[in-house]
C-alpha positions in Angstrom: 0.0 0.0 0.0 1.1 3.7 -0.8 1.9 6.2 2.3 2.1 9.5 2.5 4.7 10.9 3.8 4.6 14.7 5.2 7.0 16.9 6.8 7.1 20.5 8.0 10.7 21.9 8.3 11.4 24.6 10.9 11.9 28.0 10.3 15.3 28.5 8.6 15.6 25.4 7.7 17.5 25.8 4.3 21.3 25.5 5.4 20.2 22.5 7.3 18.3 21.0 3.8 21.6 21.8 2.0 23.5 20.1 4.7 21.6 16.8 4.7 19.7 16.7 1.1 22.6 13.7 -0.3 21.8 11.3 2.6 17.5 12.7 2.2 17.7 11.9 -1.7 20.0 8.5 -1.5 17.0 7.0 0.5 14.6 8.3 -2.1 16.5 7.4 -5.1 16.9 3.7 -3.2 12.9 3.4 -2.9 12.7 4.5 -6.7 15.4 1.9 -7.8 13.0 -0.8 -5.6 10.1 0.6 -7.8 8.8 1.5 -4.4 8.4 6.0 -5.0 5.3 7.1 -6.3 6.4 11.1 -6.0 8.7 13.1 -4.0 9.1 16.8 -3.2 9.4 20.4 -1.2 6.8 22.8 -0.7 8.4 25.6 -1.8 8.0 28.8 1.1 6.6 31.3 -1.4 4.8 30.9 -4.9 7.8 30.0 -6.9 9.5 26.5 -8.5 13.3 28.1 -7.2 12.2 30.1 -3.6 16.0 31.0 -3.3 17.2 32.4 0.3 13.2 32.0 1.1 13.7 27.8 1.3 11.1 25.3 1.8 8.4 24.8 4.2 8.3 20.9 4.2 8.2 17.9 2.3 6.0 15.7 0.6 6.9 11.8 -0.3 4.3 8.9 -1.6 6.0 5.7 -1.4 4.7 1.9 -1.0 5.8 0.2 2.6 4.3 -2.7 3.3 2.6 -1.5 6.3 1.8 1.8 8.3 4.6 1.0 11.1 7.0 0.0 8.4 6.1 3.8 6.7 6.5 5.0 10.1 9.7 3.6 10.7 11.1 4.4 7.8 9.9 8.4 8.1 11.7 8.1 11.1 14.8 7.4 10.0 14.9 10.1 7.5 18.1 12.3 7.8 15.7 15.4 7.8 13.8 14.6 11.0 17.0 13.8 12.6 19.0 16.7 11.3 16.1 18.5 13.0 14.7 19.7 9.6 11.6 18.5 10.1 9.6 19.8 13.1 6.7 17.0 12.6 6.1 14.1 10.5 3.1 12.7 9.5 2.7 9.3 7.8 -1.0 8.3 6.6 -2.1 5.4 4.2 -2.6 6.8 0.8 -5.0 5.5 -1.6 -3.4 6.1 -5.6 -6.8 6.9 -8.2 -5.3 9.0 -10.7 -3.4 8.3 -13.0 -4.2 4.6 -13.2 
């Protein structure tokens, strides 16, 4: 089953992104080699594709686990929420409709 995956940085988070993004996108780009990643992304902090100094304001990843506490566990373990980049994470079931 798909999970979605959401975290919400704290403020000034972007040096602390920078810092961390190799070991964040190395798990991501192991889940899309497993054929596991649906999607994966920032929210940009303002209304723009590059926010610049402005950064991000969390994060959003669909991926398949093979149960909630697996999702949770591996949320968990994300070098973002241990970095302290994340504030919160939230990990629900996600149900795929579109596109088939």
């Amino acid at each position: 089953m798909f999970y979605a995956i959401t975290g919400r940085d704290v403020a000034d988070s972007l040096a602390q992104r920078l810092a961390n993004r190799p070991a964040h996108l190395a798990r991501l780009n192991q889940l899309q080699a497993e054929g596991r990643l649906l999607l994966a992304g920032p929210f940009p902090a303002i209304d723009s594709p590059d926010p610049g100094p402005a950064g991000f304001s969390g994060s959003l990843i669909v991926a398949e686990f093979a149960d909630l506490a697996a999702a949770q566990a591996w949320a968990d373990a994300d070098p973002y929420l241990v970095a302290g980049v994340y504030e919160n994470v939230d990990v629900r079931p996600f149900k795929r409709v579109l596109p088939a």
